[in-house]
N, C-alpha and C positions, 0 to 999 in steps of 0.2 A: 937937860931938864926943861927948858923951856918950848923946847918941841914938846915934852909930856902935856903942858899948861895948854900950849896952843890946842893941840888935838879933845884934849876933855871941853875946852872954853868950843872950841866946833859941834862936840859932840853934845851938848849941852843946846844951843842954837840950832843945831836942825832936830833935835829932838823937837823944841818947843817950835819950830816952825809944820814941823811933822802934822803937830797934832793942830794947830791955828787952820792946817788946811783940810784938816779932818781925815786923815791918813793915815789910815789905822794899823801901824806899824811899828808901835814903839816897843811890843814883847819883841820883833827881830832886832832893832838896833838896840836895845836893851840887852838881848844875849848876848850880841857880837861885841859891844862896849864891856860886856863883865869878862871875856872870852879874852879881849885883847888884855883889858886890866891885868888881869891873872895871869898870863902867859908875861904881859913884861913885866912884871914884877919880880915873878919867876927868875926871869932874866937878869935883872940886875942883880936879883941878891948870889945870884950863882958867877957873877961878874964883877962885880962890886963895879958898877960903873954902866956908860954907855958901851953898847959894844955892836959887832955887825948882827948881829939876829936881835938886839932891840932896835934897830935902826930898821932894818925887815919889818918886825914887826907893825913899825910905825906905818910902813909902806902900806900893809896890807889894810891898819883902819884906815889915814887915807881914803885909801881907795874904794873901802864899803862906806866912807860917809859922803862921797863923791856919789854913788850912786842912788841913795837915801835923798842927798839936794838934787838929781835930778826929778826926784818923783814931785818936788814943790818948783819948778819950773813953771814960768806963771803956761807957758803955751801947753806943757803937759796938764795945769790944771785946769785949763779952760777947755781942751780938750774930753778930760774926764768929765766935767760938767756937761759939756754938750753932749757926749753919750748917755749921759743919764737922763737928758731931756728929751732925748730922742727915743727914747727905754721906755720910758714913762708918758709919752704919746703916740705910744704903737696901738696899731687897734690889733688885740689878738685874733689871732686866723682858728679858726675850729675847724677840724677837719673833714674830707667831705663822706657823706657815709657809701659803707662798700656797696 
């Protein structure tokens, strides 16, 4: 159970770090959070207990909120920033006529 606490108390935190960096992806960790919910709960009440495919389970959030803190990596988000500044001082090219 205390892996359950840890994994929502993470999934709780990069949610709200998600959105601090203005990453607009909290409908995907949103689904995948109700996605694992339901499936281990699934699980325990069919196990009455911890078992290897809640243990799986745990693996796979894990693993998608592993990828979710990479996107608030400060070098990934200062990267996104400088493409957008760089986006937003392109002069647009118009094309030449035939």
């Amino acid at each position: 159970m205390n892996g359950l606490l840890k994994l929502d108390e993470e999934y709780r935190s990069t949610r709200a770090a998600l959105v601090s960096a203005g990453i607009n992806m909290t409908d995907s960790i949103d689904a995948l959070y109700r996605d694992w919910r339901r499936w281990r709960d699934k699980s325990q009440s069919l196990y009455a207990g911890e078992s290897v495919d809640a243990a799986n389970l745990d693996r796979w959030w894990a693993l998608h909120l592993a990828q979710f803190r990479s996107l608030i990596d400060p070098l990934r988000v200062a990267a996104r920033a400088e493409r957008v500044r760089k986006d937003q001082s392109a002069v647009p090219v118009k094309p030449h006529p035939a």
